[in-house]
Short mmCIF file of the C-alpha atoms (twelve columns), coordinates in Angstrom:
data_MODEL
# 
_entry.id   MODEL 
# 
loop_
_atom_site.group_PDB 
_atom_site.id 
_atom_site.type_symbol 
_atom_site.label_atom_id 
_atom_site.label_alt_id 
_atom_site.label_comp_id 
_atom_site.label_asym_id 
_atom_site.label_seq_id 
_atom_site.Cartn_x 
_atom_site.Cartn_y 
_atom_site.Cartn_z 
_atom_site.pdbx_PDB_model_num 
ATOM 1   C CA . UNK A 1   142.247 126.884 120.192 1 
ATOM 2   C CA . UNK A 2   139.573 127.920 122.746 1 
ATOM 3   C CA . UNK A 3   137.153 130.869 122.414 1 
ATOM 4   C CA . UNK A 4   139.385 133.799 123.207 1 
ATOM 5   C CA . UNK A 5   136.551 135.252 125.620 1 
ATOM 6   C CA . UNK A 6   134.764 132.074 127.263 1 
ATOM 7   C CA . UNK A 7   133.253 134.928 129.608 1 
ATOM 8   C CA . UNK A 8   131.365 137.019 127.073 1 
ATOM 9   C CA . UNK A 9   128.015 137.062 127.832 1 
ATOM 10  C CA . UNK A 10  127.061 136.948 124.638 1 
ATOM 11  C CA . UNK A 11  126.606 133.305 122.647 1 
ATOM 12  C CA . UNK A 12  128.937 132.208 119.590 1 
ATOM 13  C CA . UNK A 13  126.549 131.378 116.889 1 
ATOM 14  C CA . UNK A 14  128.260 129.654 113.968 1 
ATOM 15  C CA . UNK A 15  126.546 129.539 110.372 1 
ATOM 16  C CA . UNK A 16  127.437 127.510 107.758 1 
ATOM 17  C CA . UNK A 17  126.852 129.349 104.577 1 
ATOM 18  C CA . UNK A 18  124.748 126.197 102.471 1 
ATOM 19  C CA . UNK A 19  125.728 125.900 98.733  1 
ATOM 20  C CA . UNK A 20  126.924 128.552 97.417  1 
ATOM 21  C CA . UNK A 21  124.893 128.425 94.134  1 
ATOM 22  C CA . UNK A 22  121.854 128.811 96.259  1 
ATOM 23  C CA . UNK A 23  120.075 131.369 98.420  1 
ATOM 24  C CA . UNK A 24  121.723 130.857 101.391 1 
ATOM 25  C CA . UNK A 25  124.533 133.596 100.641 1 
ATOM 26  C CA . UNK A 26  121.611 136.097 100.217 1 
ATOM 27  C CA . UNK A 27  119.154 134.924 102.848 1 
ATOM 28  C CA . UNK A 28  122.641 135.310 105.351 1 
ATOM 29  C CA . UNK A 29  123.532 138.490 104.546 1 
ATOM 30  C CA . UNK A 30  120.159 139.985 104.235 1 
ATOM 31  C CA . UNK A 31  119.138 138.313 107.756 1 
ATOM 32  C CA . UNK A 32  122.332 140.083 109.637 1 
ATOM 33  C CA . UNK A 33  122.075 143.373 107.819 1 
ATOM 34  C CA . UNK A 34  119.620 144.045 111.260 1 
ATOM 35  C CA . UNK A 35  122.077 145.919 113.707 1 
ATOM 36  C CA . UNK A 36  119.892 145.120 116.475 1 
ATOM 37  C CA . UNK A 37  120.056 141.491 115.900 1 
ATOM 38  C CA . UNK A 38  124.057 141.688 115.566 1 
ATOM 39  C CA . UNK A 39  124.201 143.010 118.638 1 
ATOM 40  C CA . UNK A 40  122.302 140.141 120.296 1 
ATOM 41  C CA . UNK A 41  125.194 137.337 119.425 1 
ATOM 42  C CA . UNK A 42  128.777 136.989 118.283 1 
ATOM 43  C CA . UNK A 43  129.055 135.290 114.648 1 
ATOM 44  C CA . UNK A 44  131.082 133.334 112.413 1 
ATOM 45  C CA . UNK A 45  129.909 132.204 109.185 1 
ATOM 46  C CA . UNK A 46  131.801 129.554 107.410 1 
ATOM 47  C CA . UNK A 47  131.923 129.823 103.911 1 
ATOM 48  C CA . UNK A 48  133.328 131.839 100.590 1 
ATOM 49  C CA . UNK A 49  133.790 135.797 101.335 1 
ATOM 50  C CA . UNK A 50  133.418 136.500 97.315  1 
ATOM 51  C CA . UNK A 51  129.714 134.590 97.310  1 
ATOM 52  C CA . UNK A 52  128.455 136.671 100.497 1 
ATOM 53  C CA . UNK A 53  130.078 139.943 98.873  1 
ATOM 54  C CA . UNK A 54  128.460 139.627 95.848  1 
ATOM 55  C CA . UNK A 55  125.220 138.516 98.015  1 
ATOM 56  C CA . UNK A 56  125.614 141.982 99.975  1 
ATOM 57  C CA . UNK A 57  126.135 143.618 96.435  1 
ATOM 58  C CA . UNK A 58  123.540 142.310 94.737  1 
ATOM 59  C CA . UNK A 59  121.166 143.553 97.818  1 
ATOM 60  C CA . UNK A 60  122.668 146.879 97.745  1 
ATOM 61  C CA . UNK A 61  124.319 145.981 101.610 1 
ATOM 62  C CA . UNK A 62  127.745 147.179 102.508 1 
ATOM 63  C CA . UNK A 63  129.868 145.179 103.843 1 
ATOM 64  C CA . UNK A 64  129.209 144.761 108.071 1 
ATOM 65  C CA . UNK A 65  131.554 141.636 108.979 1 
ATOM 66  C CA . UNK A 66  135.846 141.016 108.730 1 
ATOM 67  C CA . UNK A 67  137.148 138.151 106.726 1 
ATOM 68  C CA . UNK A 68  139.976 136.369 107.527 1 
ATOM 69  C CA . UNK A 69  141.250 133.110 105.872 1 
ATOM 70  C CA . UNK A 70  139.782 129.929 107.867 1 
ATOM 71  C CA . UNK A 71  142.521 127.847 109.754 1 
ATOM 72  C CA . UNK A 72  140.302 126.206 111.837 1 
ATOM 73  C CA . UNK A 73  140.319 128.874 114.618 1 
ATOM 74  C CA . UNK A 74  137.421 131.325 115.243 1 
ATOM 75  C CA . UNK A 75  138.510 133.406 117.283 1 
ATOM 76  C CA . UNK A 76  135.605 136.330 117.691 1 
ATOM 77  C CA . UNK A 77  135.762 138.401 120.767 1 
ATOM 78  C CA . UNK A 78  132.692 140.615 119.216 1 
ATOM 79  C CA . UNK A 79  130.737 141.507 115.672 1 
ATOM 80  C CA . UNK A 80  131.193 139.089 112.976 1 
ATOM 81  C CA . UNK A 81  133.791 137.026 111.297 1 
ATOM 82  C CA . UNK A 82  133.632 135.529 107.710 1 
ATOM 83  C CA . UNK A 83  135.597 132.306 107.847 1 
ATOM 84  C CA . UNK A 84  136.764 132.529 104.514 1 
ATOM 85  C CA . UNK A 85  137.319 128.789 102.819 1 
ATOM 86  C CA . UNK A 86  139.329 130.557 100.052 1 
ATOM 87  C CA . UNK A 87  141.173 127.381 99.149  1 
ATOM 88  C CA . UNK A 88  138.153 126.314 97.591  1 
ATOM 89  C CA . UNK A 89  137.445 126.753 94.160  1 
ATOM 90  C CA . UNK A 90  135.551 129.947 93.142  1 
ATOM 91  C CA . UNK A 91  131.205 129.776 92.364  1 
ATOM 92  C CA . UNK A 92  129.585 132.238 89.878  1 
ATOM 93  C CA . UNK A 93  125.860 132.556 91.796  1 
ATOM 94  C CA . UNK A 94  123.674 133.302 88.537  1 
ATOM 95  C CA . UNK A 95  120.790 131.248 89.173  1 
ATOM 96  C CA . UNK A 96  121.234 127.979 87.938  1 
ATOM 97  C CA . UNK A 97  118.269 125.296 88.278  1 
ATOM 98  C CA . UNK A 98  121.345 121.841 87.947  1 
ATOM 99  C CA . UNK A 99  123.101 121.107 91.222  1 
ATOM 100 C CA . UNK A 100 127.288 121.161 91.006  1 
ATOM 101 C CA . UNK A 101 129.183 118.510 92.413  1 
ATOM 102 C CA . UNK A 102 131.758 121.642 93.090  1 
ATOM 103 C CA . UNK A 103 128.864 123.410 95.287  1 
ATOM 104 C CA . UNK A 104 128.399 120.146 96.791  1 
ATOM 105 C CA . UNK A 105 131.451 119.872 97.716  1 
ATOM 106 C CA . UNK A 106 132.013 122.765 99.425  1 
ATOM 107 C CA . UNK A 107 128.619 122.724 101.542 1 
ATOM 108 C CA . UNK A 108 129.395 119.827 103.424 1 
ATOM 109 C CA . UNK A 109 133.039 121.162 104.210 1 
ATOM 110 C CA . UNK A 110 131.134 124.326 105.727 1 
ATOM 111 C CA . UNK A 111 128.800 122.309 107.460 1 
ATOM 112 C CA . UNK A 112 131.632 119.472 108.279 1 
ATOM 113 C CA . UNK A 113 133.803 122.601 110.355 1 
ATOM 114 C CA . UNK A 114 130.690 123.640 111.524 1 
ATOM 115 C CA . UNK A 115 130.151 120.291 113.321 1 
ATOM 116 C CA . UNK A 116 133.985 120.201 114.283 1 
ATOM 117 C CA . UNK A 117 133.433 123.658 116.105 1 
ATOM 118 C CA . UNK A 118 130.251 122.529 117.788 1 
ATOM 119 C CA . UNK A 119 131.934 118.943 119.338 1 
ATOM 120 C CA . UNK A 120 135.087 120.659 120.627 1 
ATOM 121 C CA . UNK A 121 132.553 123.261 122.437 1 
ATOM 122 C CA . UNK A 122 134.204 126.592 120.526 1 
ATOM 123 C CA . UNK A 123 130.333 127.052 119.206 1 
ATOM 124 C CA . UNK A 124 127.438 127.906 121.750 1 
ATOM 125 C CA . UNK A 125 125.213 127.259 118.291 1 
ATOM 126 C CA . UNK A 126 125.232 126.226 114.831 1 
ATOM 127 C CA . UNK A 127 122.911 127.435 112.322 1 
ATOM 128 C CA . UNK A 128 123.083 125.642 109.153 1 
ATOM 129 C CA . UNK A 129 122.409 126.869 106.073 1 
ATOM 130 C CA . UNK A 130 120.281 125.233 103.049 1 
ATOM 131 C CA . UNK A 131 122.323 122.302 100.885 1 
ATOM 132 C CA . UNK A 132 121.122 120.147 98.264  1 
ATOM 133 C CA . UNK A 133 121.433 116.641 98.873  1 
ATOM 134 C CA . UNK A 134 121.925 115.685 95.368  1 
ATOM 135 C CA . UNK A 135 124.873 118.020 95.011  1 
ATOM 136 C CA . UNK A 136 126.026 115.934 97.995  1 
ATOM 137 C CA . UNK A 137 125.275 113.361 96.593  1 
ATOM 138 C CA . UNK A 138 127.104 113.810 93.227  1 
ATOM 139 C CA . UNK A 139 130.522 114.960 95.616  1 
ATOM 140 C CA . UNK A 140 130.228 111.309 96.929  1 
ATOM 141 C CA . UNK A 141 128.721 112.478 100.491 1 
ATOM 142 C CA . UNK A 142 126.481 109.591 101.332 1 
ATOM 143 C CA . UNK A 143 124.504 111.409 104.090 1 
ATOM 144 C CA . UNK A 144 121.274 112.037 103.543 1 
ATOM 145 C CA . UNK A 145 121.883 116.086 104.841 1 
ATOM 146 C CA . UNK A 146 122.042 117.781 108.543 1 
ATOM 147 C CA . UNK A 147 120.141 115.511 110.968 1 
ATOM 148 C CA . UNK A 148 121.652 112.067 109.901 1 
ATOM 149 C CA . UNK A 149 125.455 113.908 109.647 1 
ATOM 150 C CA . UNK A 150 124.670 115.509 113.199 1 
ATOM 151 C CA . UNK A 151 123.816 111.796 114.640 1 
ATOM 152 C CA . UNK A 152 126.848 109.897 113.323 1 
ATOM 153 C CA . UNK A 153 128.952 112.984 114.722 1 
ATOM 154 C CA . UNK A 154 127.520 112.845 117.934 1 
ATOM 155 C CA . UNK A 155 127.137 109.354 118.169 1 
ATOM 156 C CA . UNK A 156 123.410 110.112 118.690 1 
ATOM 157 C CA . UNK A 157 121.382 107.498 117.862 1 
ATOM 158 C CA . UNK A 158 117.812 108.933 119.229 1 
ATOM 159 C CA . UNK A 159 117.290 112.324 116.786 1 
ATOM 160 C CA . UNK A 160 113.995 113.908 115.681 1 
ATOM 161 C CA . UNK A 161 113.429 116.190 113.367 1 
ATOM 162 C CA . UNK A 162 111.588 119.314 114.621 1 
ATOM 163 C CA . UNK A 163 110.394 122.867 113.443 1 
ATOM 164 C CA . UNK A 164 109.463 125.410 115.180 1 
ATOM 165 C CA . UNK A 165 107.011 128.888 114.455 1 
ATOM 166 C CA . UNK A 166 106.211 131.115 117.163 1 
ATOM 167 C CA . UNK A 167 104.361 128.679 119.103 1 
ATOM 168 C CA . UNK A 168 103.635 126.234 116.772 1 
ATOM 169 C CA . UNK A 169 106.310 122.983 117.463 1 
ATOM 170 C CA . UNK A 170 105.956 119.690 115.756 1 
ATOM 171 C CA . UNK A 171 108.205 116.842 116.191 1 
ATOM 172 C CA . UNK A 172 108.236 114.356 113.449 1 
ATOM 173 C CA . UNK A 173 108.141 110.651 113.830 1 
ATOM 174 C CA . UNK A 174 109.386 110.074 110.205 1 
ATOM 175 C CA . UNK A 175 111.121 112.671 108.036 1 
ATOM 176 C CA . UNK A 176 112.712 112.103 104.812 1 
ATOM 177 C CA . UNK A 177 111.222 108.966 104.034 1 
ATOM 178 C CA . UNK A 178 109.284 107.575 100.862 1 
ATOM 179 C CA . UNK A 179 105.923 107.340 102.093 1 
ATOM 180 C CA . UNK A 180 105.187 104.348 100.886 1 
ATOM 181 C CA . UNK A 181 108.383 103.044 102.682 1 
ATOM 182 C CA . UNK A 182 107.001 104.211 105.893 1 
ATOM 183 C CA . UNK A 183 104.894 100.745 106.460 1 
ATOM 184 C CA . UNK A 184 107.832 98.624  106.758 1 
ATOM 185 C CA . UNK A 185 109.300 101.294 109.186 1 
ATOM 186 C CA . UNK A 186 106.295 101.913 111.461 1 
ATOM 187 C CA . UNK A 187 106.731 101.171 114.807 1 
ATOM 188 C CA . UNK A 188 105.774 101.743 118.451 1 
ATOM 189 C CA . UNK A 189 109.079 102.973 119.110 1 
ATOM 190 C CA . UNK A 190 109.421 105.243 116.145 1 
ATOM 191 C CA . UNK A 191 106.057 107.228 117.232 1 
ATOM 192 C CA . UNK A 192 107.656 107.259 121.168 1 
ATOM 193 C CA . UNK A 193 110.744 108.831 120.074 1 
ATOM 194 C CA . UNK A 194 109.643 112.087 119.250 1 
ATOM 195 C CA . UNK A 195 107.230 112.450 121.754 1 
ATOM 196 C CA . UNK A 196 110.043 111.442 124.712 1 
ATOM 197 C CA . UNK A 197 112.334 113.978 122.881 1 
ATOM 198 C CA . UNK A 198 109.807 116.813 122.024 1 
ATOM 199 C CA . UNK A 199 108.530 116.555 126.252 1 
ATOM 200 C CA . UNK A 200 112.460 117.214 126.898 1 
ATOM 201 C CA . UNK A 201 113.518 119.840 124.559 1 
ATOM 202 C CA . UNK A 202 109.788 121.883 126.139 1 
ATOM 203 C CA . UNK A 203 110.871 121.386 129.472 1 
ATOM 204 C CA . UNK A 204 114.444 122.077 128.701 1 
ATOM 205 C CA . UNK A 205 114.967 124.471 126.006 1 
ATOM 206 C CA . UNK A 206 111.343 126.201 125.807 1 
ATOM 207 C CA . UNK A 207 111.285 126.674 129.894 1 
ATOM 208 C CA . UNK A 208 107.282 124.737 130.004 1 
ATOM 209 C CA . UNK A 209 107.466 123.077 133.111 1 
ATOM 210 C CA . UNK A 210 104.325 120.687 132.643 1 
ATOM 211 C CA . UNK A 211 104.542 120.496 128.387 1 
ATOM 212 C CA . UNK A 212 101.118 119.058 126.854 1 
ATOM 213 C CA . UNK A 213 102.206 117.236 123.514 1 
ATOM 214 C CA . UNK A 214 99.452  116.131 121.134 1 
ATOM 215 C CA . UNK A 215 99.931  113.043 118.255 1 
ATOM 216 C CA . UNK A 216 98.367  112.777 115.397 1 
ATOM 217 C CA . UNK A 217 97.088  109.684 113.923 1 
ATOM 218 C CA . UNK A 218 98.738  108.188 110.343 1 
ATOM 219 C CA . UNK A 219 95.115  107.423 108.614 1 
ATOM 220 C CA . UNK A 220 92.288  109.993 108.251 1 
ATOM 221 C CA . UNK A 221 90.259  110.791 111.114 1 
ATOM 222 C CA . UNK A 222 92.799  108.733 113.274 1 
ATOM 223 C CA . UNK A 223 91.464  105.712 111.613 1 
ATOM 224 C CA . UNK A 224 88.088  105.926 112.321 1 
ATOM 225 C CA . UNK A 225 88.375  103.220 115.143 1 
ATOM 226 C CA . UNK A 226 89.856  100.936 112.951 1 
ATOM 227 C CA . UNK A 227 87.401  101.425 110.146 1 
ATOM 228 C CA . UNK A 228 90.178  103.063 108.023 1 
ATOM 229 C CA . UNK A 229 93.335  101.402 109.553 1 
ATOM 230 C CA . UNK A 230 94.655  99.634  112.682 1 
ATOM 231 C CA . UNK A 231 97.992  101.555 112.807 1 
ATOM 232 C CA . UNK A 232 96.323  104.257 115.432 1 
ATOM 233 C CA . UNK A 233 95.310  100.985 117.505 1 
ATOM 234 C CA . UNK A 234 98.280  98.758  117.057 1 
ATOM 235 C CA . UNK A 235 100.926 100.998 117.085 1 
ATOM 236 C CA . UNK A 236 100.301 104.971 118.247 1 
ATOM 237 C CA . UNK A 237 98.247  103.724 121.560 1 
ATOM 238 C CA . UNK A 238 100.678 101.360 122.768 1 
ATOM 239 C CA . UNK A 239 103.320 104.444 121.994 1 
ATOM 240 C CA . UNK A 240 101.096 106.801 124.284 1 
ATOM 241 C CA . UNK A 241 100.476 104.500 126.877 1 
ATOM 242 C CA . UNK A 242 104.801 104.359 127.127 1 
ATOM 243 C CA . UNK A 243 104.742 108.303 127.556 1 
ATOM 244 C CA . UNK A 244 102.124 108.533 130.174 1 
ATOM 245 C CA . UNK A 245 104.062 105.805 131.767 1 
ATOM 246 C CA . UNK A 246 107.040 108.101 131.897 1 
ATOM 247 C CA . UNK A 247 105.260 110.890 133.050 1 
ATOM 248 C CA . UNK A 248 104.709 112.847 129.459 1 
ATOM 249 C CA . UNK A 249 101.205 114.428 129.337 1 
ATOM 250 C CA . UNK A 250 100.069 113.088 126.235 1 
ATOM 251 C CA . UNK A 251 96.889  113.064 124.285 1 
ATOM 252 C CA . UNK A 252 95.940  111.262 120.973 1 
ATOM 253 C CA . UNK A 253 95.852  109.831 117.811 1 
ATOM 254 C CA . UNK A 254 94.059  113.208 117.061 1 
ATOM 255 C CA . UNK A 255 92.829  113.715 113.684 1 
ATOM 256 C CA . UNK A 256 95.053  114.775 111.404 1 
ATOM 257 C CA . UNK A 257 92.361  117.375 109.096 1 
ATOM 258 C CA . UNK A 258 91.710  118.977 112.234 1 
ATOM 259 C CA . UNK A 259 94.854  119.010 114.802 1 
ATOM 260 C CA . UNK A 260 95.983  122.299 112.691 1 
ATOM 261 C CA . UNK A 261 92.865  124.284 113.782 1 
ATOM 262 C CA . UNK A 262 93.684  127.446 115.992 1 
ATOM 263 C CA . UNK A 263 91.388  125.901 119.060 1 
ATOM 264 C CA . UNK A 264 93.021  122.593 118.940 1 
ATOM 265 C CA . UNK A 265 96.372  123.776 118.396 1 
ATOM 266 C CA . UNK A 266 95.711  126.205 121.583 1 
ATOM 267 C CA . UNK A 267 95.548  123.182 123.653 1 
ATOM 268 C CA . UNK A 268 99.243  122.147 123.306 1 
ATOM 269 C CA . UNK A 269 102.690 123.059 123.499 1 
ATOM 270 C CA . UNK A 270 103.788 120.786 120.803 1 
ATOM 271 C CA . UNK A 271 102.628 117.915 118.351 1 
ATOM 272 C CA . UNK A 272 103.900 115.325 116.869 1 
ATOM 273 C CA . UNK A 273 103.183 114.142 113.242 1 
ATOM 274 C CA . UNK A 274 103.719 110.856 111.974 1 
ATOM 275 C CA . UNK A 275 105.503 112.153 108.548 1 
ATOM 276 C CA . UNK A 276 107.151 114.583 106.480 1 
ATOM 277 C CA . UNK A 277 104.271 116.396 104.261 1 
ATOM 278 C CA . UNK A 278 101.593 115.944 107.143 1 
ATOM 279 C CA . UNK A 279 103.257 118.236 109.735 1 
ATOM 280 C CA . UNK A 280 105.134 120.629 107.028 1 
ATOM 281 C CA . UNK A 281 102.167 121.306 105.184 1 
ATOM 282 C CA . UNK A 282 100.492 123.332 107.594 1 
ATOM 283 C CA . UNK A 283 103.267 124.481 108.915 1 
ATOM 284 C CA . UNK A 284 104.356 126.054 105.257 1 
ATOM 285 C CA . UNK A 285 100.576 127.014 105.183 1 
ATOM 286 C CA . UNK A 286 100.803 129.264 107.915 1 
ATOM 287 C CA . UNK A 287 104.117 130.194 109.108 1 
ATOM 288 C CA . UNK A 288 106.545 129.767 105.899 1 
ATOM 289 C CA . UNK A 289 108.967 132.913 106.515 1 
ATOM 290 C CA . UNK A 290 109.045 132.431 109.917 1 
ATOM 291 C CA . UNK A 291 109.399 128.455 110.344 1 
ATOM 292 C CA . UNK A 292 112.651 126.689 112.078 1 
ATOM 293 C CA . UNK A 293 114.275 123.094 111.411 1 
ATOM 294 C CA . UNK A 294 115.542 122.326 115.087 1 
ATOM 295 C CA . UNK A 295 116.893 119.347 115.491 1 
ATOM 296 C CA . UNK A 296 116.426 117.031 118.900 1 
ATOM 297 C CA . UNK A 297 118.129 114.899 120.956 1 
ATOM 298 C CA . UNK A 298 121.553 116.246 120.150 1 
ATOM 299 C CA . UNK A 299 123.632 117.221 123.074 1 
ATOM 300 C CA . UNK A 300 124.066 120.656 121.011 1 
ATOM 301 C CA . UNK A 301 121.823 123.286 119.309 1 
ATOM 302 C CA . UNK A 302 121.401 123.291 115.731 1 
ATOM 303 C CA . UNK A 303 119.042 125.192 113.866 1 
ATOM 304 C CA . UNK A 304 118.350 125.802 110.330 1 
ATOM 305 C CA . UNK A 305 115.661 127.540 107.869 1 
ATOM 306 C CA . UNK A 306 113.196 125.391 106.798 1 
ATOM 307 C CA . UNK A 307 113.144 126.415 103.181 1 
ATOM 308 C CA . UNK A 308 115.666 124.804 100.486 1 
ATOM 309 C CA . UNK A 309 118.543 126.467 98.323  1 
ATOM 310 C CA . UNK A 310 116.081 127.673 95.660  1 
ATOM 311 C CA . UNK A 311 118.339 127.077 92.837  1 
ATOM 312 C CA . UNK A 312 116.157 128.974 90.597  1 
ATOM 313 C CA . UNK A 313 116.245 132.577 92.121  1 
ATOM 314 C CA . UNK A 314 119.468 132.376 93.661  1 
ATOM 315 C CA . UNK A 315 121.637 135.243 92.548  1 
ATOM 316 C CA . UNK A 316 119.038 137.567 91.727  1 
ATOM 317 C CA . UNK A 317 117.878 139.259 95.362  1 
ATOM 318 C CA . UNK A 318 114.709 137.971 95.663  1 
ATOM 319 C CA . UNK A 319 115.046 135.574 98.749  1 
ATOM 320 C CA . UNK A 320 113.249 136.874 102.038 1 
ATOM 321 C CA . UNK A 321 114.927 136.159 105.254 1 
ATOM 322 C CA . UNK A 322 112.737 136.133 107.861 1 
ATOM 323 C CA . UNK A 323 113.209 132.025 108.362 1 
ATOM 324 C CA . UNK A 324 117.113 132.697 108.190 1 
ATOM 325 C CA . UNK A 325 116.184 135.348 110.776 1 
ATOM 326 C CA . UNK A 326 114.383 133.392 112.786 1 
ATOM 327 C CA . UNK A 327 116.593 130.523 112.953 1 
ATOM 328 C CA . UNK A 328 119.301 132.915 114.311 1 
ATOM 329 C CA . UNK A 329 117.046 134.194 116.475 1 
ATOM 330 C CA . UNK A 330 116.036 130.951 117.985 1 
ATOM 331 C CA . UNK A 331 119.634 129.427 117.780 1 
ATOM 332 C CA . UNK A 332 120.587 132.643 120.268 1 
ATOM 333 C CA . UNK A 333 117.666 131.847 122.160 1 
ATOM 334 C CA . UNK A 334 118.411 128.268 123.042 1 
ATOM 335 C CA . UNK A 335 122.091 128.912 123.183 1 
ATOM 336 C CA . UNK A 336 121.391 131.285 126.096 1 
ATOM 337 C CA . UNK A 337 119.117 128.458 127.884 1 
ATOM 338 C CA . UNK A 338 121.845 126.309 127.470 1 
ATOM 339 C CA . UNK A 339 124.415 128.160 129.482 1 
ATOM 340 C CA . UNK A 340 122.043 129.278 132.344 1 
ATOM 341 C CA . UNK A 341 121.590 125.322 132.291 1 
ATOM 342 C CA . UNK A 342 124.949 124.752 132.479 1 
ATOM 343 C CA . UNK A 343 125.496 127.260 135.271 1 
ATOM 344 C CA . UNK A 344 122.951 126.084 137.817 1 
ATOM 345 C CA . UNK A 345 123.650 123.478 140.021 1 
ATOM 346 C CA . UNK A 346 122.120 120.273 139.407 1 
ATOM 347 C CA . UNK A 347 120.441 120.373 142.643 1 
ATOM 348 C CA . UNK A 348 118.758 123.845 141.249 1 
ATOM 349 C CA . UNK A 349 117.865 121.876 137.946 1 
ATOM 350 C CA . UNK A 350 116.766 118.478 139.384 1 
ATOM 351 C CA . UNK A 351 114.204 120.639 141.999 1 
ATOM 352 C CA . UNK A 352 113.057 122.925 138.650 1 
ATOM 353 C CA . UNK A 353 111.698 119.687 137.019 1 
ATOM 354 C CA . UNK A 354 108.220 118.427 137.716 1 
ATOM 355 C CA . UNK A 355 107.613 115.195 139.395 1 
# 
């Protein structure tokens, strides 16, 4: 079934609700409680009604959405629908540390509608809440969470990991990855990747015409000229040089003890680390409750918070927000790009786009 009002200027954002043992319930509830930010989107959030309302209870929130058992339709002309998956069996939230195979379970069917919704075009945005990949794990989902489920779905095979604070934006060449894995993975074209994608989504999504992307090296002080590894030489350079050849302002290996300072931040509009704990370190360091898991190279927007299911205060209303916030926020944001996109004739778009 189609959106019932494929005129509404405002954006469909759905939200899958996460496991249900963790804080996602809360962090959801808590993040739309703002009227002003309701008013900015329609919702649906796919998940259990009972684990939000005893979210909302727990935080002392009435009750601001309509529930209606899911059927696979979402039909939300304005305000905010709770897809309720009430075939599912029922979670007690009371703080558990284990992951459930039960939570696990239903996560990924949240997510998995989620996805549906997004391919068949009834979402503008999807917003996925926090899962725990062992719980997947255990309920025999062999996906290693969002970003690799989002790829086979979309038959994407180029996608980058990305988060996103005010206007801090780093692109990651490797994300979930053993470190010590990452030598037998390192390659010019990995450290391209999210520098081709990261130049697109600026120009695209963030509206920077000319974007200036910085790279950090893999050793410390960017190797040191080869003094403390050749990977900057062997492998990042080459990777450069193919950007500039297609046009991508680029600058690098920087540093990686010194990229994060405010004056060398200031000169770009993005960077791009080459793993996990090297760009989400300083990211967690200075934007934690404001932070955003974007994903790029999907044909789609996704967004997440970049914080985990916090097993271990789940239940008990202390879980802030503001990066559930802000990845609603940013979802509506990019969602509304996407349409003017979509409306303007390619002619318009192709004469937008630097040479």
């Amino acid at each position: 079934m189609p959106d019932p009002a494929p005129d509404n200027p405002l954006p469909l954002v759905g939200i899958s609700m996460g496991d249900p043992l963790g804080v996602g319930p809360e962090v959801i509830v808590k993040a739309l409680n703002d009227p002003a930010l309701r008013q900015k989107a329609r919702f649906v959030i796919l998940g259990q009604h009972d684990v939000l309302e005893y979210a909302a209870d727990q935080a002392e929130i009435q009750p601001y959405w309509w529930r209606e058992p899911y059927d696979g339709r979402v039909a939300v002309r304005r305000g905010m629908l709770v897809a309720d998956f009430d075939e599912l069996s029922p979670l007690r939230v009371n703080g558990q540390r284990e992951p459930n195979e039960i939570a696990g379970q239903a996560s990924y069917r949240f997510v998995e509608e989620g996805v549906r919704l997004l391919k068949e075009d009834r979402l503008d945005a999807l917003v996925t809440g926090p899962i725990c990949k062992q719980a997947w794990h255990m309920a025999r989902v062999r996906l290693r969470g969002h970003t690799e489920m989002l790829s086979i779905h979309f038959n994407t095979k180029r996608v980058t990991m990305s988060f996103v604070a005010d206007d801090l934006r780093i692109a990651l060449a490797s994300d979930h990855l053993p470190l010590m894995e990452l030598r037998n993975t390192f390659t010019i074209g990995l450290v391209h990747q999210p520098i081709d994608l990261l130049d697109q989504a600026l120009r695209d999504w963030f509206g920077i015409r000319r974007p200036r992307i910085g790279v950090l090296g893999l050793n410390p002080h960017a190797g040191e000229d080869g003094l403390l590894g050749d990977e900057e030489r062997r492998i990042i350079e080459p990777a450069l040089a193919m950007a500039r050849n297609n046009g991508i302002d680029v600058t690098g290996p920087l540093s990686p003890d010194t990229a994060f300072l405010p004056h060398v931040r200031a000169r770009f509009d993005g960077l791009v680390a080459m793993y996990h704990d090297q760009g989400l370190i300083p990211l967690k360091m200075t934007a934690f409750d404001r932070a955003v898991n974007v994903t790029l190279g999907l044909p789609v927007v996704r967004t997440s918070p970049d914080h985990g299911t916090a097993f271990d205060i789940a239940g008990r209303n202390q879980a802030s927000p503001g990066s559930m916030t802000a990845a609603i926020e940013l979802a509506i944001k990019l969602a509304n790009r996407r349409r003017e996109r979509r409306t303007t004739a390619p002619e318009d778009r192709q004469a937008s786009t630097p040479a």
